[in-house]
N, C-alpha and C positions, 0 to 999 in steps of 0.2 A: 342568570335569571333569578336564581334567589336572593342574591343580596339584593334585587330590585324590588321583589315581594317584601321583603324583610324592612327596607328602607321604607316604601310606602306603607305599611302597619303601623312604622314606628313614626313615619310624621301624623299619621290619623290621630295614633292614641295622643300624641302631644297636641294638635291641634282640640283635640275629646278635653284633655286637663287643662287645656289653658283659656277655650270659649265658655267651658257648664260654669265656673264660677264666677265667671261676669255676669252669667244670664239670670243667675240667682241675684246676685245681686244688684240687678235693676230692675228686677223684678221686686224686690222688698222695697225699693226706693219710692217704684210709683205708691206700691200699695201703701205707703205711708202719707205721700205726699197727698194722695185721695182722703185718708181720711181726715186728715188736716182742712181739704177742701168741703167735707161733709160737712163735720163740725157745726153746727149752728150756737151763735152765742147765746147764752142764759139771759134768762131776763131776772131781775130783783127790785123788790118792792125797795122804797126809801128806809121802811123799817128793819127791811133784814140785812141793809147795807147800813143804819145807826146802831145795830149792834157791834160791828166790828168796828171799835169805837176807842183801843186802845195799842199801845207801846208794839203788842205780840201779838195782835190781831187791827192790823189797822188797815182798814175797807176807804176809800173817796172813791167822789163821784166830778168826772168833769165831763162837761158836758154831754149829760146825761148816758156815759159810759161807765162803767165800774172796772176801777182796779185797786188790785190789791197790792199794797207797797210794803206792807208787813217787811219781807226780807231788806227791805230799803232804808226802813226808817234809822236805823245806825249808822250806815252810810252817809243820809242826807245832809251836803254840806251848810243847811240851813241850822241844823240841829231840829229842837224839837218843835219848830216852826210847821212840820208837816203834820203836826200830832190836830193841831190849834182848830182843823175842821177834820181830825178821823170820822169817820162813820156820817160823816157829812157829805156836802157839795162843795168843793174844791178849786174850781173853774175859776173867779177872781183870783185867786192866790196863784193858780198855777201860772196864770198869763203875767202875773206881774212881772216891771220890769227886770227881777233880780234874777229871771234864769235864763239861760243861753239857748239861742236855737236847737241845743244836740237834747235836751230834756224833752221834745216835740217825738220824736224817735224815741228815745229811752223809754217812754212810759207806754207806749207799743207791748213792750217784755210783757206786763203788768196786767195786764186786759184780763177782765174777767165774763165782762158781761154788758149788758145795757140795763140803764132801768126803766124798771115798770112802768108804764104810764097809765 
């Protein structure tokens, strides 16, 4: 009788250690995923998106969204063809023919805001 006592304790506590840190951790997962869904995006004026207007702060605008590709611009395998409307509106350039459908996706990362109207 007691090793049956003893057995059932001992599957509770392992069943105790092995369900509480799941429950923590999808429990951090939604509370994440919510605030991701809160989030409302920024709006900016055309002026405080023409100051981010260079190499290490370089702000576009396509189609009347804003991102910021600063971390990109040494990447881009254009070179400094994405420099040519920083702090501008970018929308022609980006749709031309020279980029490949995955740059429609890629610039998702980038999202900063919308602008002002």
């Amino acid at each position: 009788m007691e090793i049956i006592i003893l057995t059932l304790i001992l599957g509770f506590l392992l069943a105790f250690l092995i369900l509480v840190p799941r429950l923590f951790k999808s429990g951090q997962s939604k509370a994440v995923k919510m605030d991701n869904i809160v989030k409302a995006p920024k709006a900016y004026t055309k002026a405080e998106v023409s100051s981010h207007d260079k190499r290490t702060d370089c702000w576009i605008i396509i189609k009347q969204k804003i991102y910021d590709v600063t971390s990109y611009v040494e990447e881009h395998p254009g070179g400094d063809a994405i420099l040519a409307h920083a702090g501008d509106d970018s929308t022609e350039g980006f749709y031309g023919p020279q980029h490949a459908t995955r740059v429609f996706d890629m610039i998702e990362d980038f999202y900063i805001g919308d602008l002002q109207t």
